[in-house]
C-alpha positions in Angstrom: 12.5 10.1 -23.3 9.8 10.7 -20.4 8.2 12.9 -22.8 6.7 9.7 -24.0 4.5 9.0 -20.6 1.2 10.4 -20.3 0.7 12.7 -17.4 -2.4 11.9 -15.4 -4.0 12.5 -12.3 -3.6 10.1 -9.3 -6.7 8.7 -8.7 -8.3 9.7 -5.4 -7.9 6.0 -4.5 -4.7 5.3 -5.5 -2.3 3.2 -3.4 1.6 3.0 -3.3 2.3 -0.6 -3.5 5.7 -0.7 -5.1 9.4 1.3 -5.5 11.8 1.7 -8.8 14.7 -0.1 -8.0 16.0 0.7 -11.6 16.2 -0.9 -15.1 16.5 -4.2 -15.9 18.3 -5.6 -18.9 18.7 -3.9 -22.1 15.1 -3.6 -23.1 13.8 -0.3 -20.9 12.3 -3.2 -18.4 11.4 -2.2 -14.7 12.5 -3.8 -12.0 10.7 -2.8 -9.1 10.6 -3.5 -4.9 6.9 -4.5 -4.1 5.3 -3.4 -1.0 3.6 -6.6 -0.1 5.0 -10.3 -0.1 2.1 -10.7 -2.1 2.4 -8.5 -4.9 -1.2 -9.3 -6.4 -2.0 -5.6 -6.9 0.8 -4.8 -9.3 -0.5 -8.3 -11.6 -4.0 -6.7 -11.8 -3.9 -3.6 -13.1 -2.3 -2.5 -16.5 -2.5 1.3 -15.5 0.0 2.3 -12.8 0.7 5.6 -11.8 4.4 6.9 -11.4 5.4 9.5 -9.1 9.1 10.8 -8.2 10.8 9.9 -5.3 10.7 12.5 -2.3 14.5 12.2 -1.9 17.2 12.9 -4.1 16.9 14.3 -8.0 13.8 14.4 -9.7 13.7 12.9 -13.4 10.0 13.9 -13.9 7.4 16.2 -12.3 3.9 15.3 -11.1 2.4 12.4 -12.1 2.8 9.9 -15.1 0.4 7.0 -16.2 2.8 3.9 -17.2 0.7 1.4 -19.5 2.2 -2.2 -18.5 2.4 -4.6 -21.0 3.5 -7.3 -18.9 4.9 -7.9 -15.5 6.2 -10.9 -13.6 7.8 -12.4 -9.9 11.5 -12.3 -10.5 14.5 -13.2 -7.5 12.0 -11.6 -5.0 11.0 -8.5 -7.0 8.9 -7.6 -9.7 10.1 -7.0 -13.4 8.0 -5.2 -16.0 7.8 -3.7 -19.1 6.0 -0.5 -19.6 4.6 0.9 -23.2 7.0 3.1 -24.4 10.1 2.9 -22.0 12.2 0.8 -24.3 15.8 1.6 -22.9 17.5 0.5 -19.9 18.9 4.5 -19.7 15.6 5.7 -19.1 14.4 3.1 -16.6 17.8 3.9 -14.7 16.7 7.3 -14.7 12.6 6.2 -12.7 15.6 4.8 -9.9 13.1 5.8 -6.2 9.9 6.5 -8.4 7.0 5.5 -6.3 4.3 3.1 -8.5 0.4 3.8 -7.0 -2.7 1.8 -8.5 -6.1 2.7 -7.9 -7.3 0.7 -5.1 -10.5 0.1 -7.2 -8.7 -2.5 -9.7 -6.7 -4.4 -6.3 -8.6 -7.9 -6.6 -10.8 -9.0 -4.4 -9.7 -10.5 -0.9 -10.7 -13.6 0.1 -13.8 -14.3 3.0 -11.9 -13.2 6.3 -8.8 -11.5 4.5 -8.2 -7.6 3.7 -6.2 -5.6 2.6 -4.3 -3.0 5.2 -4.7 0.0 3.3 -8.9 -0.7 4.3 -8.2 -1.4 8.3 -6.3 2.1 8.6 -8.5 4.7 10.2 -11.1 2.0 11.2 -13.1 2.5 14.7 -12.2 0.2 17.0 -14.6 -1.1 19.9 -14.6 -4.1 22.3 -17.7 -6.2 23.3 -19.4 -3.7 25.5 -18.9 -0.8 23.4 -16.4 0.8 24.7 -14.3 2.7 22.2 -10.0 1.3 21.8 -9.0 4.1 19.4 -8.8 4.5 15.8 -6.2 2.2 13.5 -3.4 4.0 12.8 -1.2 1.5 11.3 -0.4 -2.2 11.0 2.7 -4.0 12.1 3.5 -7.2 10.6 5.7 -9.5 13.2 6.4 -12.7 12.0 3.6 -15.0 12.8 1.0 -12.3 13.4 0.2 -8.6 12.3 -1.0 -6.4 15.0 -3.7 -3.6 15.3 -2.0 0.3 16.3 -4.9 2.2 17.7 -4.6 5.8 18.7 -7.0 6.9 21.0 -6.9 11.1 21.6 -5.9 11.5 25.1 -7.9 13.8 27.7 -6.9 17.7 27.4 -3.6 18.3 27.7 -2.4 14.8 27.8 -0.8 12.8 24.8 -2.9 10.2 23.0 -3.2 6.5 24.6 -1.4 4.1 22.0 -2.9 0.5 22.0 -1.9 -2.8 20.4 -4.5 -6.0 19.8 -3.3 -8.5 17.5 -5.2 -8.7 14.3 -6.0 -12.9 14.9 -9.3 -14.3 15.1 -9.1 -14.8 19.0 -9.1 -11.4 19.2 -10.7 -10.0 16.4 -14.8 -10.6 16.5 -15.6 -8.3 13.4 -14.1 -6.5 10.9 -17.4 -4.1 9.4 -15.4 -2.1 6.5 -18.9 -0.3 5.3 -19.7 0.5 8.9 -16.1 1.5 9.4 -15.6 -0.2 13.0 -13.4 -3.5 13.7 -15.5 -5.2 17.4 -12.5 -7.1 19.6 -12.6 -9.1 22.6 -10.2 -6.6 24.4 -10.3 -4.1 27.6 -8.9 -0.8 27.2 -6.5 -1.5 30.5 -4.7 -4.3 28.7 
């Protein structure tokens, strides 16, 4: 029945944003564990791009292109139905397939908002210049998300690991075409 997906290419800016948790209902519908709170990316695009799980058996190779016809909040997950998956056997079967879209067709973040996936691998410098490291990753903890910078660490020694939280009293700039967040923050903090 996967026969009936397309294979395509991921796209060179594709983005994993959601899981398979399995089929739901009768009808071949998806129900799927979003990435985000805010699930915006996987309402905007009709072309999603299906991939097998890393772990366990493998119901597909490579990559498949899944045409959504609709998709919807549901009980804190995300239900949808995909052109031609029309039985709940098959959807089963997707159980761990990663979902990517092309970061191209996310919508567009409001003034003074952005998406993690454009922070990661940002410069980082504070007021005077002086370089904090690179952004490795964002944590999110409760009422604030926080910058992880790696910084390489003189020869022979491991890298310096620093943390600024990502909140406007910290936070003077965020240049994405310039590739460089500016913070009001000393690299002995």
């Amino acid at each position: 029945m996967l026969q009936a997906l397309d294979p395509a290419p991921l796209p060179d800016d594709a983005v994993e944003v959601a899981r398979v948790v399995g089929g739901w209902g009768v009808k071949g519908w998806l129900k799927l564990l979003p990435h985000s709170a805010q699930p915006e990316a996987l309402f905007s695009s009709k072309r999603w791009y299906l991939q097998a799980s890393e772990r366990g058996p493998k119901a597909f190779e490579g990559t498949l292109l899944l045409k959504v016809r609709e998709a919807r909040e549901h009980s804190g997950a995300v239900v949808a139905q995909v052109q031609d998956i029309a039985d709940k056997d098959v959807a089963d079967a997707l159980k761990g397939a990663r979902i990517f879209v092309s970061r191209s067709s996310f919508p567009s973040a409001a003034t003074d908002e952005y998406y993690w996936v454009d922070l990661i691998g940002l410069d980082v410098v504070n007021r005077e210049g002086v370089a904090l490291g690179q952004v490795r990753e964002l944590l999110s903890t409760g009422p604030q998300t926080v910058l992880v910078m790696e910084q390489p660490g003189a020869e022979g020694e491991k890298p310096v690991e620093r943390m600024v939280p990502f909140v406007s009293a910290f936070v003077d700039k965020v240049d994405l075409p310039g590739r460089c967040i500016t913070v009001d923050w000393q690299p002995d903090y």
